[in-house]
N, C-alpha and C positions, 0 to 999 in steps of 0.2 A: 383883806389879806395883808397883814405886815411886812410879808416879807417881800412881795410885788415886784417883780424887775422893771426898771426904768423903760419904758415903750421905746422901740427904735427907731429909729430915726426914718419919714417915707418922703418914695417909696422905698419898699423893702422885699422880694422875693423871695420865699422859704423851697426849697426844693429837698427830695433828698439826694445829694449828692455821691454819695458813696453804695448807692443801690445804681446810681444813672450813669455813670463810671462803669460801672459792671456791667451791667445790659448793655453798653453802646462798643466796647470792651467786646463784648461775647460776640453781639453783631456783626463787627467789623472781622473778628476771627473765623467766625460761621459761614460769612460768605466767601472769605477769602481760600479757606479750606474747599469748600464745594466745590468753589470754579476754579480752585488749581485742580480737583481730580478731575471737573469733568473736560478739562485742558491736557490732561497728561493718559485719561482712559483712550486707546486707539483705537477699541471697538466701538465707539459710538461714535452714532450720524452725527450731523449737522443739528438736527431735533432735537436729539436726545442729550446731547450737549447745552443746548437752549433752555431745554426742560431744568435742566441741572442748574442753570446760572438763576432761572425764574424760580426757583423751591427756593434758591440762596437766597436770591431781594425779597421773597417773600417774608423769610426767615427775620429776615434784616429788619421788615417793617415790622413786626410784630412785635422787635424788642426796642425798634423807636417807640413804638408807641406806649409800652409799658413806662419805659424812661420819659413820657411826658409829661405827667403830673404837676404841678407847684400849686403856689399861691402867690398871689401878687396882691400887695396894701397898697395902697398910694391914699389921698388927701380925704379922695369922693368915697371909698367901699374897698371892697376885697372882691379880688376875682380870683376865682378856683377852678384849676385846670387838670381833669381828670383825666383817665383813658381816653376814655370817646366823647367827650361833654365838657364844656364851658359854662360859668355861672357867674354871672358878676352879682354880688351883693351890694348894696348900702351898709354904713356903720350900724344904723337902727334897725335892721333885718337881724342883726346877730345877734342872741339874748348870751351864750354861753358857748365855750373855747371847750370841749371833752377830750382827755386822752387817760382813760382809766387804763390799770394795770392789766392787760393783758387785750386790749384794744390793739387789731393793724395799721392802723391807722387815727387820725384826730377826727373827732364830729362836731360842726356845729349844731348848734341846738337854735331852729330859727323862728323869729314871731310869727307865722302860719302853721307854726305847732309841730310841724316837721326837721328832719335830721339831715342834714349834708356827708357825706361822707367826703374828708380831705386827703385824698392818696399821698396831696405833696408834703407830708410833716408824719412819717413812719415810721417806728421806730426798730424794724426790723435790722438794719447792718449796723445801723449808728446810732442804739438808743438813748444816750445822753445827748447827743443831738436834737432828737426831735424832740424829748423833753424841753431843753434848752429854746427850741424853737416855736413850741407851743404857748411856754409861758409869755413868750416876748408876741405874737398872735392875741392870746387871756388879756396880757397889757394894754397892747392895743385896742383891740374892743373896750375893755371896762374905760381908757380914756377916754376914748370918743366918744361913750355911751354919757360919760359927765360933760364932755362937751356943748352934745347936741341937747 
């Protein structure tokens, strides 16, 4: 690849931040809305009140955890932090860096023949971003891979 951006410097954490902004954003608004109505509703118990604040933190968790996502490079591998799942790679685990045109997200492509899906480098709010952060990921693999 000629035109290859210079590898960043690790470690280095990719997120996407302008989707995690939002969700934490919407979170913090959603619960706050609930439990001011079910603070200011006169007709309800003490329950029903509780009910109201527990749908909110419920609420709240669900768009934590959408906003958890990244990836994290450092010296040893890549670790990739999805929803619900953690994976830490090696540099030699990872054959190829994917983020085709119309992809939600980045794939690795790894030496057991199988595919990672990478929630934290998306290009859905900010896709010059995760372009931008993909290639610098692509960098990093193809170095290490001349490394090791």
């Amino acid at each position: 690849m000629p035109d290859a951006p210079e590898p960043p410097a690790l470690p280095v954490t990719f997120r996407p931040g302008r989707t995690r902004a939002v969700l934490l954003t919407a979170g913090v608004a959603i619960f706050a809305v609930i439990t001011t109505v079910a603070l200011l509703l006169e007709n309800l118990s003490p329950g029903e009140r509780l009910s109201f604040v527990l749908t909110a933190a419920l609420l709240f968790g669900v768009l934590v955890l959408l906003a958890r996502p990244k990836v994290v490079a450092d010296a040893s591998g890549v670790t990739v932090v999805n929803i619900a799942s953690t994976r830490r790679l090696a540099w030699a685990q990872i054959l190829r860096v994917n983020l085709r045109p119309g992809d939600p997200w980045v794939f690795l492509d790894l030496s057991d023949g199988t595919s990672l899906p990478v929630l934290g480098i998306q290009p859905g709010i900010a896709k010059q971003h995760a372009i931008s952060d993909a290639r610098a990921l692509r960098a990093l693999v193809e170095a290490r891979s001349l490394d090791g």
